[in-house]
C-alpha positions as protocol buffer text, in pm:
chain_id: "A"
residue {
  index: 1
  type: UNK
  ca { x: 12042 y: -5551 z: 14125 }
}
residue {
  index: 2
  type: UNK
  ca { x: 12080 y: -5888 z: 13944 }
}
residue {
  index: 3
  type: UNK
  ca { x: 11837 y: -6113 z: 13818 }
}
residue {
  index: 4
  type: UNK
  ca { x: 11705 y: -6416 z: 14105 }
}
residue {
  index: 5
  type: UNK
  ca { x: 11494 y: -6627 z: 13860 }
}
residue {
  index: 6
  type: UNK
  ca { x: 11550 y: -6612 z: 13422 }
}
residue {
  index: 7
  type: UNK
  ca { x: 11215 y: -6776 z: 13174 }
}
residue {
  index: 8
  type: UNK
  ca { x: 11408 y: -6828 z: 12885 }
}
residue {
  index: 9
  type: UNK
  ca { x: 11153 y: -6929 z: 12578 }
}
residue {
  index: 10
  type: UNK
  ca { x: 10915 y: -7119 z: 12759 }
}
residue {
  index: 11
  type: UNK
  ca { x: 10630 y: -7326 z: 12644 }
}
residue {
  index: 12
  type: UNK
  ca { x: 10346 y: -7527 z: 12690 }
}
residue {
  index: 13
  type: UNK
  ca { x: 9981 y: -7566 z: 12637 }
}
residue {
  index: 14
  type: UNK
  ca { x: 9898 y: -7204 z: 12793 }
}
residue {
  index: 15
  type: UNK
  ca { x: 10221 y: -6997 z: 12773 }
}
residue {
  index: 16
  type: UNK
  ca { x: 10437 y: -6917 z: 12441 }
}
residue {
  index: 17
  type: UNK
  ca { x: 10754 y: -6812 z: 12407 }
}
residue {
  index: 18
  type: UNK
  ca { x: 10747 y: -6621 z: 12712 }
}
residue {
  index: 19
  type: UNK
  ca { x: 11143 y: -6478 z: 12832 }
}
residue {
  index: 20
  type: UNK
  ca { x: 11157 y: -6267 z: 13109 }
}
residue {
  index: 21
  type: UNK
  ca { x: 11395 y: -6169 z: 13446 }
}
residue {
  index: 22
  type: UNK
  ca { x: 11262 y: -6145 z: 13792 }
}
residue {
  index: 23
  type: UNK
  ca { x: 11531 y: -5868 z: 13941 }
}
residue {
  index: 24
  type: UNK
  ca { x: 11615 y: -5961 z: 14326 }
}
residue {
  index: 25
  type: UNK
  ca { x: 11465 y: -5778 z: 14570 }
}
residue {
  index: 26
  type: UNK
  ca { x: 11181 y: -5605 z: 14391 }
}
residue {
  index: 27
  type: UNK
  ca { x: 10835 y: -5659 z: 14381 }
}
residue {
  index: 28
  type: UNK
  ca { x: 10626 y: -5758 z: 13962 }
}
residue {
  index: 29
  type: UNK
  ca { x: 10277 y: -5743 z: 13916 }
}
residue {
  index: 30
  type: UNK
  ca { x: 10151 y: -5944 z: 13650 }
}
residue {
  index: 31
  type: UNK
  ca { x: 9827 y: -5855 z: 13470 }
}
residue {
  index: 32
  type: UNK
  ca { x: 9590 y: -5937 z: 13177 }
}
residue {
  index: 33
  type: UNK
  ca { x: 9248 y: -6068 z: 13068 }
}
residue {
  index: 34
  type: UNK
  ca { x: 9127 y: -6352 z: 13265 }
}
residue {
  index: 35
  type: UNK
  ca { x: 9215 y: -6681 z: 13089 }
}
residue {
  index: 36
  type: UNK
  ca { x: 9543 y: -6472 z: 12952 }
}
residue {
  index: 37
  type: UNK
  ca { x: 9826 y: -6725 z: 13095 }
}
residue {
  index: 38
  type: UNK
  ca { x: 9952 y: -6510 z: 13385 }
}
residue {
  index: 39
  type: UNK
  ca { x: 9827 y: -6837 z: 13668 }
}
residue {
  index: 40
  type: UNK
  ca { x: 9980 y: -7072 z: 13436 }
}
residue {
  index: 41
  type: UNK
  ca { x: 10263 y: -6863 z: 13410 }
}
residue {
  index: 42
  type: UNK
  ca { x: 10387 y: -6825 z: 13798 }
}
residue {
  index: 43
  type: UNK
  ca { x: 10302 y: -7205 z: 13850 }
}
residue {
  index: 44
  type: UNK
  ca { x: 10606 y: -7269 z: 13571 }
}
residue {
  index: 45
  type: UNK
  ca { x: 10812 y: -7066 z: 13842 }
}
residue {
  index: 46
  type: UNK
  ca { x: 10860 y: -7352 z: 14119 }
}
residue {
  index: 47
  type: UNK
  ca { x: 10753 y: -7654 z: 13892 }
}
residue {
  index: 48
  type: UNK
  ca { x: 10380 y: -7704 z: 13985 }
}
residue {
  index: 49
  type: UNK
  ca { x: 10398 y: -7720 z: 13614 }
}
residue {
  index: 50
  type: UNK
  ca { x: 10672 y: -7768 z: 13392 }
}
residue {
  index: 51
  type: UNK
  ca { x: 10767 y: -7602 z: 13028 }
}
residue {
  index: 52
  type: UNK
  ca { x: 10739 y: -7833 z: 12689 }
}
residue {
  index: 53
  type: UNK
  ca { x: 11044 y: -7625 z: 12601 }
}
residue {
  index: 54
  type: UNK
  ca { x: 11286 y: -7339 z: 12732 }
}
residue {
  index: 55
  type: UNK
  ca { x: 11448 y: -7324 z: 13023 }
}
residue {
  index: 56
  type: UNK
  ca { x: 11371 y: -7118 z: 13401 }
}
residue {
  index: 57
  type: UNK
  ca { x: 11686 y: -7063 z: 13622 }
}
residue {
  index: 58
  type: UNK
  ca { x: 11662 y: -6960 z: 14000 }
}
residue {
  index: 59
  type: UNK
  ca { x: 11982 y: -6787 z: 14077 }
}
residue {
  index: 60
  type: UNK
  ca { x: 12162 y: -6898 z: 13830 }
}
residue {
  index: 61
  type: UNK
  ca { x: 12060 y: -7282 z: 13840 }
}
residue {
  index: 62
  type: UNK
  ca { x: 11797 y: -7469 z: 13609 }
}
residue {
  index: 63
  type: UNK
  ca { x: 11512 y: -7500 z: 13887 }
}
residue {
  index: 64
  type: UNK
  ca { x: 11491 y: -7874 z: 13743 }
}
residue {
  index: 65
  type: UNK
  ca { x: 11832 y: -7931 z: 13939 }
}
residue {
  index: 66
  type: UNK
  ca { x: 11697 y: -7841 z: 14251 }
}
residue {
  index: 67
  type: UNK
  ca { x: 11505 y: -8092 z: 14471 }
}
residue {
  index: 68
  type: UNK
  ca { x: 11184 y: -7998 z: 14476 }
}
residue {
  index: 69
  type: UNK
  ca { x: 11103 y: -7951 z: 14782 }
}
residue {
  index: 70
  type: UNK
  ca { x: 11405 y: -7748 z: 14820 }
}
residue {
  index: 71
  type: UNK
  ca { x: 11271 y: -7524 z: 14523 }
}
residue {
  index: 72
  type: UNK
  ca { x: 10917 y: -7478 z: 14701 }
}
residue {
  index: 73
  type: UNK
  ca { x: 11062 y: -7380 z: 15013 }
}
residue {
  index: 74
  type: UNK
  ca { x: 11276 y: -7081 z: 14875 }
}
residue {
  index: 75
  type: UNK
  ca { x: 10996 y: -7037 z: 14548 }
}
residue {
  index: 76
  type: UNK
  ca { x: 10651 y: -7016 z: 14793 }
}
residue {
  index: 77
  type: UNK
  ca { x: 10308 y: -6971 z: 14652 }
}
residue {
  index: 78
  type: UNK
  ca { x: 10019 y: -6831 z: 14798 }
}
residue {
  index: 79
  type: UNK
  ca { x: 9696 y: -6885 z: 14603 }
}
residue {
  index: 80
  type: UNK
  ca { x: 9337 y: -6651 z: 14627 }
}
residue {
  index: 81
  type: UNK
  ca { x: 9215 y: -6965 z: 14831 }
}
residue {
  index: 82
  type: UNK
  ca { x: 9393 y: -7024 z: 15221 }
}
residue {
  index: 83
  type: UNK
  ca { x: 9366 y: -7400 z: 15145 }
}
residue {
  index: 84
  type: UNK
  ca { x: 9512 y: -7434 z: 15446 }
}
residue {
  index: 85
  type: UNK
  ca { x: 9493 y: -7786 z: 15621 }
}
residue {
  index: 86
  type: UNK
  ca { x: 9227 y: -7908 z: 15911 }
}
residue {
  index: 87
  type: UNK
  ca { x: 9392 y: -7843 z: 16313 }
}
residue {
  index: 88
  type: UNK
  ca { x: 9532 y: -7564 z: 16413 }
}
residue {
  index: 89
  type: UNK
  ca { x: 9676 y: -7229 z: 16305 }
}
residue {
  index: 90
  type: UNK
  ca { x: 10014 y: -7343 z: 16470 }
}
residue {
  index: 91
  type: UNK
  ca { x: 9993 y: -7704 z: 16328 }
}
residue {
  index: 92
  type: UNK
  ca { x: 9953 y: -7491 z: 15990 }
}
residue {
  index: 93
  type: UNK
  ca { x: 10259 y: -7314 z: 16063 }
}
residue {
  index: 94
  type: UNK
  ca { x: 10479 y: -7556 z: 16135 }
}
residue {
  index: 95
  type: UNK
  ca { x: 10457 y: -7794 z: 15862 }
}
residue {
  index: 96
  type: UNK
  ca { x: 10716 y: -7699 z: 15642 }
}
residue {
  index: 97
  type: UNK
  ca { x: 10967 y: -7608 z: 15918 }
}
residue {
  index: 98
  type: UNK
  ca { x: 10927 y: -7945 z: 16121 }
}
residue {
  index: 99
  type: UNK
  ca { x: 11028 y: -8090 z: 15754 }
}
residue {
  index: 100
  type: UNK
  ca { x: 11348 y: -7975 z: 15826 }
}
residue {
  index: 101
  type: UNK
  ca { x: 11346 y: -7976 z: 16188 }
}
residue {
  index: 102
  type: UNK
  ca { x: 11344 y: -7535 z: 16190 }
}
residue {
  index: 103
  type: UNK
  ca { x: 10984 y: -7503 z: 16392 }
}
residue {
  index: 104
  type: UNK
  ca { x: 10988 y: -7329 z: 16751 }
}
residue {
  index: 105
  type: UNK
  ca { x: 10701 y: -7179 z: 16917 }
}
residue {
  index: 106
  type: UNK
  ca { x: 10878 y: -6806 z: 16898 }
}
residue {
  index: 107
  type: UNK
  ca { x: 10866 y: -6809 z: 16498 }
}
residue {
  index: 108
  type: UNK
  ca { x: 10506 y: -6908 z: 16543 }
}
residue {
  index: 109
  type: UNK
  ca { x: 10494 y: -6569 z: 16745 }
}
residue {
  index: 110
  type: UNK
  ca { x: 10658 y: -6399 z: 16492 }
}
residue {
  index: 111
  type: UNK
  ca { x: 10492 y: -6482 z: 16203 }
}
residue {
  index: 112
  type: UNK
  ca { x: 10174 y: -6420 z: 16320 }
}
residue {
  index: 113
  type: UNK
  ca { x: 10290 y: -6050 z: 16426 }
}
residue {
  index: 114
  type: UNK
  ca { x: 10401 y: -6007 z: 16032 }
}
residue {
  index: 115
  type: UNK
  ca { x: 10062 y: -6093 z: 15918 }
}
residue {
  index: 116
  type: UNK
  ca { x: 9907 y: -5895 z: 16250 }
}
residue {
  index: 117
  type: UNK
  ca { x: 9709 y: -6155 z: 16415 }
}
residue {
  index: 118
  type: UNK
  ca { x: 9760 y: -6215 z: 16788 }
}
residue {
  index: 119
  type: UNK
  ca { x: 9943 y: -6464 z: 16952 }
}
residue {
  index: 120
  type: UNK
  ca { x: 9688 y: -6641 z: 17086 }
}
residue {
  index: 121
  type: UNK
  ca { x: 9568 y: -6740 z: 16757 }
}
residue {
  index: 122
  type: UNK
  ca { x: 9799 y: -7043 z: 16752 }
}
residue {
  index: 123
  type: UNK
  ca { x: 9602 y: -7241 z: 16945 }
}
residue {
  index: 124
  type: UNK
  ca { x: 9284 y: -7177 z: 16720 }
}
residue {
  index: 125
  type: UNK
  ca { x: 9142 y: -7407 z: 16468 }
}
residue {
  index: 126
  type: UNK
  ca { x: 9159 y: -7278 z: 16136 }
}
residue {
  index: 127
  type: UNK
  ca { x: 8792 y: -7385 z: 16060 }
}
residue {
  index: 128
  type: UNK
  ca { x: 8726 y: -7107 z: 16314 }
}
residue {
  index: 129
  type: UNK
  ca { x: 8877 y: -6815 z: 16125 }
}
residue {
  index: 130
  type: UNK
  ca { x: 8717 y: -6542 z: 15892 }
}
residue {
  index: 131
  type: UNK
  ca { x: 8847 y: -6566 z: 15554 }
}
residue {
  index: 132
  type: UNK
  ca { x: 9060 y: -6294 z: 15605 }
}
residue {
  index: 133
  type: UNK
  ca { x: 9200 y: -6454 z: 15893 }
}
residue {
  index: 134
  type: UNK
  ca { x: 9255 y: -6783 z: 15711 }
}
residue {
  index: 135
  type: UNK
  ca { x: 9437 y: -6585 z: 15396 }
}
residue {
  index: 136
  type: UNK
  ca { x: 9631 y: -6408 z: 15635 }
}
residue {
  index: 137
  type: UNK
  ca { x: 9754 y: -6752 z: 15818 }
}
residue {
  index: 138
  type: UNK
  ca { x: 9822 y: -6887 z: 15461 }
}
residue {
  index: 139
  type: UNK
  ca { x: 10033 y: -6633 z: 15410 }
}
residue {
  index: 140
  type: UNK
  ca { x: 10250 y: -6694 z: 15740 }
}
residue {
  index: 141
  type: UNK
  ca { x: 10295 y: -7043 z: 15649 }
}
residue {
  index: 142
  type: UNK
  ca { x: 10470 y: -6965 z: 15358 }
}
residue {
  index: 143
  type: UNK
  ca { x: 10661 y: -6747 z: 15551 }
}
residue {
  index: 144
  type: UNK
  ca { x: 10713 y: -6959 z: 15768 }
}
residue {
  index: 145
  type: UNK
  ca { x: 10958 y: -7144 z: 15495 }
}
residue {
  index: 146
  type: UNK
  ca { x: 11161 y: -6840 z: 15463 }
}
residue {
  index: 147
  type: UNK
  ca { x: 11145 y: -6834 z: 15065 }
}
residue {
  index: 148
  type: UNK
  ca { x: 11339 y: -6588 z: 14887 }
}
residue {
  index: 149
  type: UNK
  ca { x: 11057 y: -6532 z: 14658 }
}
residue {
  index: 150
  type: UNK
  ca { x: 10683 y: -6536 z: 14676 }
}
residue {
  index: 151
  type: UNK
  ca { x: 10444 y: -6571 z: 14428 }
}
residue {
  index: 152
  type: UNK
  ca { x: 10102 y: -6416 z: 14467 }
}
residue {
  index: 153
  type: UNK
  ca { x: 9811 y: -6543 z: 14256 }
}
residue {
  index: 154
  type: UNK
  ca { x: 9545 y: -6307 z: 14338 }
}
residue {
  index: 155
  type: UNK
  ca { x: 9611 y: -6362 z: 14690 }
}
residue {
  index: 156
  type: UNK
  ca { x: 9423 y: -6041 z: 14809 }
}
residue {
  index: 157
  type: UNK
  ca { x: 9124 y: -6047 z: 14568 }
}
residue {
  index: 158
  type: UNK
  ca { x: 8884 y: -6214 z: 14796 }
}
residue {
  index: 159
  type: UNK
  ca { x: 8957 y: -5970 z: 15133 }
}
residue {
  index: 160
  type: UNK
  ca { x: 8782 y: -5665 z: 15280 }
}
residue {
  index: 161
  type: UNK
  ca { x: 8953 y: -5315 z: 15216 }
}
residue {
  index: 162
  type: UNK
  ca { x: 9058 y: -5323 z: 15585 }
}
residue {
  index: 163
  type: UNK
  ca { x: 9280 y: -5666 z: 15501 }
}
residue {
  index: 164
  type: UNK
  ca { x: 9427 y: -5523 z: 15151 }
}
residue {
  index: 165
  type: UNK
  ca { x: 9600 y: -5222 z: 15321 }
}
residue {
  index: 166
  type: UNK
  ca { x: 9728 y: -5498 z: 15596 }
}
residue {
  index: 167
  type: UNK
  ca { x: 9834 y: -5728 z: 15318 }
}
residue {
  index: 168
  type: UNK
  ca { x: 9989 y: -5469 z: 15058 }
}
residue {
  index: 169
  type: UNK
  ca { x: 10209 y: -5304 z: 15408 }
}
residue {
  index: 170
  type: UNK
  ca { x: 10329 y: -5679 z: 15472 }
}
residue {
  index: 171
  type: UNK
  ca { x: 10399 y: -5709 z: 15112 }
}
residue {
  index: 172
  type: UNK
  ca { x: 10625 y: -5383 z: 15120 }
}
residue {
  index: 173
  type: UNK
  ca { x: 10770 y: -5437 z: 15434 }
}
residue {
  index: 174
  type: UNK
  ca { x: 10861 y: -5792 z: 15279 }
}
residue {
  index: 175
  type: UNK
  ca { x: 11082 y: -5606 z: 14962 }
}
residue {
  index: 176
  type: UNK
  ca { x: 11258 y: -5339 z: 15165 }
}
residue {
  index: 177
  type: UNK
  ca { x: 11307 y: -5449 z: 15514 }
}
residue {
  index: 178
  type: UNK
  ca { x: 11357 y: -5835 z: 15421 }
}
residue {
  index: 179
  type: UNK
  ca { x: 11507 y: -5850 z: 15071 }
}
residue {
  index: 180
  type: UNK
  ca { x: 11225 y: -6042 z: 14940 }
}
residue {
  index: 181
  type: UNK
  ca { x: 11130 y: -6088 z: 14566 }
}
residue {
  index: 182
  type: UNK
  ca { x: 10775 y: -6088 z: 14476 }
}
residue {
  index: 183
  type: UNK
  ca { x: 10598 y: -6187 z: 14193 }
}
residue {
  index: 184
  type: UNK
  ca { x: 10176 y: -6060 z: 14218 }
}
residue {
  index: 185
  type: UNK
  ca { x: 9904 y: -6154 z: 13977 }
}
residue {
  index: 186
  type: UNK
  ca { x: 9658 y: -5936 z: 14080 }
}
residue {
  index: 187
  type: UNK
  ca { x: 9315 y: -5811 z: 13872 }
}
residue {
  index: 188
  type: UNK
  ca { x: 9324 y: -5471 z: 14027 }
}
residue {
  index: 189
  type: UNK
  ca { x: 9481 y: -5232 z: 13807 }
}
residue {
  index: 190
  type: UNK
  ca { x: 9574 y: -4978 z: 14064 }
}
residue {
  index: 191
  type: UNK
  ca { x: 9681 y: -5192 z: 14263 }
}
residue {
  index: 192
  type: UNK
  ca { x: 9928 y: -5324 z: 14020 }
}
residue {
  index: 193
  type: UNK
  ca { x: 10047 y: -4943 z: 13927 }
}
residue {
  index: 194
  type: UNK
  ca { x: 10110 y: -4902 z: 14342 }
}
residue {
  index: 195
  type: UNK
  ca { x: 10285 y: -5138 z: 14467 }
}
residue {
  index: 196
  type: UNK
  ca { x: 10490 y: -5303 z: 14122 }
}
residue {
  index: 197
  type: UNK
  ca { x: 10841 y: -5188 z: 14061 }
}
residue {
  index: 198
  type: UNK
  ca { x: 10834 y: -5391 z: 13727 }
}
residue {
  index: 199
  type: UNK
  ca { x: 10510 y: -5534 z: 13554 }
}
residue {
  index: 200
  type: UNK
  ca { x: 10417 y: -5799 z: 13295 }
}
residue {
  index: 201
  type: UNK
  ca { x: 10092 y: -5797 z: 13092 }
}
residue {
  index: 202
  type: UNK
  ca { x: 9988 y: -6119 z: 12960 }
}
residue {
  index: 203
  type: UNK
  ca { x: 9742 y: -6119 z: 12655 }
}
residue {
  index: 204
  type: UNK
  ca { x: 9640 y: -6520 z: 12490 }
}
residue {
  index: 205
  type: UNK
  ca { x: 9907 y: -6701 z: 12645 }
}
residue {
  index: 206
  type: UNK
  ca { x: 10183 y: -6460 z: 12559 }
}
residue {
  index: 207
  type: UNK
  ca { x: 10428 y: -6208 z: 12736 }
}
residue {
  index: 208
  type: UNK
  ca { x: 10322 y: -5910 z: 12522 }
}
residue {
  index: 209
  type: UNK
  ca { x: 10498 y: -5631 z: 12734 }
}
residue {
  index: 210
  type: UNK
  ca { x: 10713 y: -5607 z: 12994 }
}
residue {
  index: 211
  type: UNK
  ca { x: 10900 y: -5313 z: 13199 }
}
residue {
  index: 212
  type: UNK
  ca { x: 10876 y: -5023 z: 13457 }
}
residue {
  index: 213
  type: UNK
  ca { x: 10544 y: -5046 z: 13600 }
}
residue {
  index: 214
  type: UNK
  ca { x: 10498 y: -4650 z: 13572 }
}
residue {
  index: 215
  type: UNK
  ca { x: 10648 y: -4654 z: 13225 }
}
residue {
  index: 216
  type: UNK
  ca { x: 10410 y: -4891 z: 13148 }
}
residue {
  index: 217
  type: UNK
  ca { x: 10116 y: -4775 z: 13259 }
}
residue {
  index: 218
  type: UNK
  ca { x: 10214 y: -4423 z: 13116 }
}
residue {
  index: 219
  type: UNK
  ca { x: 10320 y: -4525 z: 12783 }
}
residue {
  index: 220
  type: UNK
  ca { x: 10157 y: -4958 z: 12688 }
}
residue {
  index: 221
  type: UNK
  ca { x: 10342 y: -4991 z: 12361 }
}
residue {
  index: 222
  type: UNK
  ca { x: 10078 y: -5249 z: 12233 }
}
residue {
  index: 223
  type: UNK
  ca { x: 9696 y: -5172 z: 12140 }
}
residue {
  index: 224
  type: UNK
  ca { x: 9592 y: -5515 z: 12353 }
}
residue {
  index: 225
  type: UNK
  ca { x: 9743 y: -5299 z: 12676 }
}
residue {
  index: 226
  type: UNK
  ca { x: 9573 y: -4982 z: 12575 }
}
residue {
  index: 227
  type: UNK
  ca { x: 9260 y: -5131 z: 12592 }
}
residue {
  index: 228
  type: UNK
  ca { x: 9296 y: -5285 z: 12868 }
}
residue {
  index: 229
  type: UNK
  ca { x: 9400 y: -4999 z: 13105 }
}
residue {
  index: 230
  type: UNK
  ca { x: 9111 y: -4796 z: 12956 }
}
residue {
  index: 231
  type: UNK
  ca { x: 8908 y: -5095 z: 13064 }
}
């Protein structure tokens, strides 16, 4: 297992000298306070913001090397919120594939059967959908890109029970079946102990501990993590 994106000592106005690996293949949960650093923290990871200093690598390459676009595509996001854009769930879909002239109708198929949603839903408007619906959509279209990595912020916090379990089977499917890397910000604790591999707790803007997600639910190192599991 080897490292797919390095945070060196970065900085800026909400993160401090936070270093950190992201192995390949595995899934992170990232937790903390709200107003702790963890949103700011992922957006660093495909340049919706940049660091004042230090230096983040995606396999092996300063991510300010790659084109940007090129970075989003294999670094995807998927925020709480579907933002998705006014038409169709198809027209959704397709947008970053027809960028690079990928899109056909049969990945539409298939990417709605990862996020189980029927077929027929290409042809709906998004304006149409539940919420649940629309997250799940949002999270097809940045499938859709075929990124190596995904980052999560709170993307299942606003969805019934019924869509978690849907979301957190796609999410495991994604790391052992696919190869995917994930990296989750997610306010639910147990959630975070279930499905991370490796977790980060963020406390005022800074990386305060980092590991094995069971170690470190079994054994937090710092009192600001103690407290915080006991709630």
């Amino acid at each position: 297992m080897k490292p797919i994106i390095a945070v060196n000592n970065v900085k800026n106005e909400r993160v401090k000298n936070v270093d950190f690996e992201i192995m390949e293949g595995t899934l992170t949960t990232v937790i903390g306070p709200s107003g702790s650093g963890k949103s700011s923290l992922i957006m660093l990871l495909n340049r919706l913001t940049d660091p004042e200093e230090g230096e983040i690598f995606y396999k092996g390459k300063q991510i300010v090397d790659y084109p940007i676009n090129e970075l989003r595509r294999k670094i995807g996001v998927v925020f709480q919120q579907a933002n998705l854009f006014d038409g169709t769930v198809e027209e959704n879909l397709k947008f970053g594939p027809n960028l690079i002239k990928e899109w056909n109708s049969k990945l539409g198929v298939s990417l709605l059967e990862k996020v189980q949603l029927p077929k027929d839903f290409l042809t709906k408007e998004v304006d149409h959908l539940s919420g649940g619906e629309q997250q799940r959509v949002a999270f097809a279209r940045t499938l859709a890109n075929n990124p190596d990595v995904l980052l999560l912020d709170e993307a299942t916090s606003a969805l019934d029970m019924r869509t978690v379990d849907l979301m957190e089977e796609l999410l495991e499917f994604l790391v052992n079946e696919e190869g995917k890397t994930i990296v989750m910000i997610t306010h639910d604790l147990k959630q975070a102990e279930r499905l991370g591999t490796y977790t980060l707790f963020m406390n005022e803007g800074s990386l305060e501990e980092k590991g094995y997600t069971k170690e470190l639910f079994d054994n937090p190192t710092t009192e600001a993590l103690m407290r915080f599991i006991e709630g």
